[in-house]
C-alpha positions in Angstrom: 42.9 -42.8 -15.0 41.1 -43.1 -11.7 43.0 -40.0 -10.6 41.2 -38.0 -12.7 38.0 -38.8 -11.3 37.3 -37.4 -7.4 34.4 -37.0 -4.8 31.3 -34.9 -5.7 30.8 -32.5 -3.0 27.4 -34.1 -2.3 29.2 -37.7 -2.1 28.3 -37.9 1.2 24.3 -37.5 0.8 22.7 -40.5 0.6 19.9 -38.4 -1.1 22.1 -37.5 -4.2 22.7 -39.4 -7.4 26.3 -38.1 -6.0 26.5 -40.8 -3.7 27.1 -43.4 -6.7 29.4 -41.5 -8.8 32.8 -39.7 -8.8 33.2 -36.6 -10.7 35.5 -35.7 -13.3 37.4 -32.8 -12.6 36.4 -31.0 -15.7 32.8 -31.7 -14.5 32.2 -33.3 -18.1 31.4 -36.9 -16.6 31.2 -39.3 -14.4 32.7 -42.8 -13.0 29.8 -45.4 -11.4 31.4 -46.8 -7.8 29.9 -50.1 -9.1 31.4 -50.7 -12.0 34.0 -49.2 -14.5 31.1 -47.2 -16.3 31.4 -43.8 -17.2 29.0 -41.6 -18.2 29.0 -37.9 -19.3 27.4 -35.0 -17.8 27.9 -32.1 -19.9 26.4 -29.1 -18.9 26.1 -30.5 -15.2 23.1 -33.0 -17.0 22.4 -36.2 -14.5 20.1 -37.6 -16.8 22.2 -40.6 -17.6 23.4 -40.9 -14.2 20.0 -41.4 -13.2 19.0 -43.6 -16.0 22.6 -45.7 -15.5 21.3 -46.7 -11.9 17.6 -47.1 -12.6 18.4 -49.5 -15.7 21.5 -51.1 -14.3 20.9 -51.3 -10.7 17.2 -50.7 -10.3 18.2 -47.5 -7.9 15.9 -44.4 -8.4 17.0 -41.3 -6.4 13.6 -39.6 -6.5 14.5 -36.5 -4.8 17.5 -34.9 -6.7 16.4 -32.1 -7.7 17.7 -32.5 -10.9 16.5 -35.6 -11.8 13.1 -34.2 -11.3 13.7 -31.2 -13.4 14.7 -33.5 -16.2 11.5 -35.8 -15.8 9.8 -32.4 -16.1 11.1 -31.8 -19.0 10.0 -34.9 -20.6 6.6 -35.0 -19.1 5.6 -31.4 -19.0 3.5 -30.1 -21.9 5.2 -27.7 -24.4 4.8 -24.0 -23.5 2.3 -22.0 -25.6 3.3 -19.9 -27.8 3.5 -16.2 -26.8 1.4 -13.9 -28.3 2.9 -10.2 -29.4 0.3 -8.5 -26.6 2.6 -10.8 -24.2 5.4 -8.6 -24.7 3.5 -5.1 -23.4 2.3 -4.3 -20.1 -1.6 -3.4 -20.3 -2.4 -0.2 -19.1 -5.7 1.1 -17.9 -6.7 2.3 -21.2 -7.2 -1.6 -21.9 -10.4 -1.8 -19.9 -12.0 1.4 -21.5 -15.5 1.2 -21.9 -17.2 2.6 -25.6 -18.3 6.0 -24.3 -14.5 7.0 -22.5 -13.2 5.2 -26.0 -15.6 7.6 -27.9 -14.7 10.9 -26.1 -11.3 10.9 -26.4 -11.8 10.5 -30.2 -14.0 13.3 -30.2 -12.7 15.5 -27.9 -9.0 14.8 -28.0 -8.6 13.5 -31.8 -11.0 15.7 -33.8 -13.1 12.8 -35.3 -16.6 14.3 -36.2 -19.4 12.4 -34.8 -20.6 11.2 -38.2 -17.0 9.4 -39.0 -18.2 6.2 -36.8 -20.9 5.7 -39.1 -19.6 6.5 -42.4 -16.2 4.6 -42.1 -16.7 1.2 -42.7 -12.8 0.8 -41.4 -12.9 2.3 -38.1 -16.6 0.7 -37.8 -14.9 -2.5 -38.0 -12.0 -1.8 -35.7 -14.1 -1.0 -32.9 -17.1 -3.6 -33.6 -14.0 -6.1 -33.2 -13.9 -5.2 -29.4 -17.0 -3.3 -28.5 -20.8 -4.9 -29.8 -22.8 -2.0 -29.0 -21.0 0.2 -31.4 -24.4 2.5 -32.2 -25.6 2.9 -36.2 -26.6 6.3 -35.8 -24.5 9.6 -35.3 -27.2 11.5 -33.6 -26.5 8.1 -30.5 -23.1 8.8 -30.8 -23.4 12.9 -29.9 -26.3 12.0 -27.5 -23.9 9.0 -25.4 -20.6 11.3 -25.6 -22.9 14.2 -24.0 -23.7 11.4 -21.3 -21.1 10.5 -20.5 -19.1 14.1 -20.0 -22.2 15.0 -17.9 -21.1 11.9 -15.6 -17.7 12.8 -15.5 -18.9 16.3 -14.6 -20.6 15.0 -11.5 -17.9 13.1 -10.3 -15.3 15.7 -10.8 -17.6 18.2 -8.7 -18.8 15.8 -6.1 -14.6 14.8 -5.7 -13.8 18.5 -5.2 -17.4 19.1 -2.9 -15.4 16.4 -0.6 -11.8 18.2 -0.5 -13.8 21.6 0.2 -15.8 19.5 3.7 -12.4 18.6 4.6 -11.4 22.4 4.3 -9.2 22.1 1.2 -8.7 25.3 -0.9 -7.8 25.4 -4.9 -5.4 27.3 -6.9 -6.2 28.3 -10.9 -4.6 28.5 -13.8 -6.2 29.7 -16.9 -5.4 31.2 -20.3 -6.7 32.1 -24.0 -6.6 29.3 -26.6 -7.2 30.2 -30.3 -8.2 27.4 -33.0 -6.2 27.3 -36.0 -8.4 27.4 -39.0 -7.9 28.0 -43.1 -10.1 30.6 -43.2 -8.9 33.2 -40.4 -12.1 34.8 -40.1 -13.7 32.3 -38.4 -10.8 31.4 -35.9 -12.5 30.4 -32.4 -11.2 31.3 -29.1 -11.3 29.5 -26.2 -10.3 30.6 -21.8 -8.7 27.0 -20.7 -9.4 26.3 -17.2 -7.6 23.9 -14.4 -8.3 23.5 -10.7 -5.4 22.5 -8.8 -5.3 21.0 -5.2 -2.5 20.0 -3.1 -2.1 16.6 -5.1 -3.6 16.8 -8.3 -5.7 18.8 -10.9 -8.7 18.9 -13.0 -9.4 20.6 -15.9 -12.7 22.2 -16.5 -13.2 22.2 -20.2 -12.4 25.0 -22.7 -15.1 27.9 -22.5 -16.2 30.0 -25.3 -14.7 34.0 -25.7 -17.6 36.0 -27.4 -16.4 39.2 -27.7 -13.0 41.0 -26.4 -11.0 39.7 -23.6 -11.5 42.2 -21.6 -10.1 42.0 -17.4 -14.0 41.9 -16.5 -14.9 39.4 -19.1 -12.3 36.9 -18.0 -13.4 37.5 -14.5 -17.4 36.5 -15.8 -16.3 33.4 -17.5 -14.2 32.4 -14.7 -17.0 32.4 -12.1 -19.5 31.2 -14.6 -17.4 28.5 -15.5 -16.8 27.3 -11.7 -19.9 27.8 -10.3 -20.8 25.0 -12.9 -18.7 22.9 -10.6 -19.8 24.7 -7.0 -16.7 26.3 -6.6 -16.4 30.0 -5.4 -13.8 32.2 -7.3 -13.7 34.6 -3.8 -13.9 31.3 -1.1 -12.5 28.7 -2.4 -9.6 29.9 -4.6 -6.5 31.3 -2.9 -3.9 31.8 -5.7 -4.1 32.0 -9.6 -1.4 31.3 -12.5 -1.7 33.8 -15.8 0.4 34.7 -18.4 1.7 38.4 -17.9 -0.3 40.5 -20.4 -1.7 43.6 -19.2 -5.6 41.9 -18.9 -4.4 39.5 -17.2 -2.6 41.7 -14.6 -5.4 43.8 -14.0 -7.6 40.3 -13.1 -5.0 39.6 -10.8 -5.8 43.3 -9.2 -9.5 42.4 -9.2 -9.2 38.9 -7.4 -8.5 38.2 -3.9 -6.8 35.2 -4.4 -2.4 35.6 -4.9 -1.4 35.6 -8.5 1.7 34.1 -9.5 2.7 34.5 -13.3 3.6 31.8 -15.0 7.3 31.5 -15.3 7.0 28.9 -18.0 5.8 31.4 -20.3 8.3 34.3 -19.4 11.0 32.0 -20.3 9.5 30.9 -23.3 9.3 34.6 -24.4 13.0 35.4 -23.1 14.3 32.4 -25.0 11.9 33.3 -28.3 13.0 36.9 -28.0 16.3 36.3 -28.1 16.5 33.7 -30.6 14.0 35.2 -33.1 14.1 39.3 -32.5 14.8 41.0 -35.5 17.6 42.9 -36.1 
């Protein structure tokens, strides 16, 4: 029935295959103005409207919008397919060269120098991104020195600048003890960090010869930052400790403020309570 076929909105653009149709009211089709045609347009598709007055009529509305899509679609190379990487964002850790790629192994994961040459495995999985993969663990050990002796200078030349613009550092230190089979030969370790208004660096893990006495901590505390031109009495104003009695008594021995470390009191609270023996 004609009544079931009304105006498009767009019937009055001259620009819009509109203009030559009435619309259904379901939206499913479409009634030519020329002749009794009618033509579906499921899904709001004007492809056969299109191809109705280009065929028929020799009309071609060029600039719907829709009729271009659809020509896109036909003439428009299939998209690639998408690789798994696609589907993660890549971080920095990406761009790593060898040497950061080789210290964090080392340093952070345990693996013994000699591991890159020996496994043929991890040889390959690295080879697969980085060429210059050296063949000799004695390369290895020297590069990884390298490169910690560049990230040593640019640690101490960032803090050099804070210290010109009259910035001053707060530290936070504590013991560290290696876990080994054999308990005799447990290492310990005094765990340093530099903190400024914004951000932190840690200074490496230092060797504890001897007992941990208040005066000890105090010598490998200024050892330690003097490494990095950094003044325990100048250019530190606060420190973070645990609460043992040592550390107390360093705090007693500094000028700088100590603060101790809430973290841990809770942590013994909550242990204490949930582990005392009664």
């Amino acid at each position: 029935m004609a009544g079931d076929f009304v105006k498009h909105k767009k019937d009055s653009d001259m620009m819009s295959v509109w203009s030559y149709f009435l619309v259904a009211k379901d939206g499913n089709s479409a009634k030519c103005k020329r002749c009794p045609s009618i033509l579906k347009t499921l899904g709001g598709s004007t492809k056969g409207l299109h191809t109705h007055l280009s065929t028929k009529y020799n009309i071609k509305v060029i600039s719907a919008s829709t009729s271009q899509d659809t020509e896109n679609l036909n003439t428009a190379p299939p998209p690639a397919k998408r690789k798994l990487d696609d589907y993660f964002t890549k971080t920095k850790s990406d761009d790593d060269n060898l040497d950061d790629v080789l210290a964090r192994m080392i340093a952070l994961d345990g693996f013994p120098f000699s591991v890159f040459i020996t496994s043929d495995n991890l040889r390959k999985l690295l080879l697969a991104k980085y060429t210059d993969l050296p063949k000799s663990a004695v390369t290895i050990k020297k590069r990884v020195m390298n490169y910690s002796k560049k990230i040593k200078k640019q640690v101490t030349s960032e803090l050099k600048h804070l210290k010109s613009a009259g910035e001053r550092f707060s530290l936070s230190f504590d013991e560290w003890t290696s876990m080994s089979i054999d308990f005799n030969v447990n290492k310990r370790y005094m765990a340093l960090n530099v903190h400024s208004y914004k951000k932190f660096w840690n200074l490496g893990l230092v060797p504890i010869y001897g007992n941990m006495t208040a005066e000890n901590c105090l010598r490998i505390l200024n050892e330690r930052l003097s490494k990095f031109d950094i003044s325990l009495e100048t250019d530190i104003v606060a420190i973070v400790t645990d609460g043992p009695n040592v550390m107390i008594k360093v705090g007693r021995l500094v000028c700088a403020e100590q603060q101790l470390c809430l973290a841990h009191g809770i942590n013994l609270a909550v242990c204490d309570v949930l582990y005392k023996k009664t």
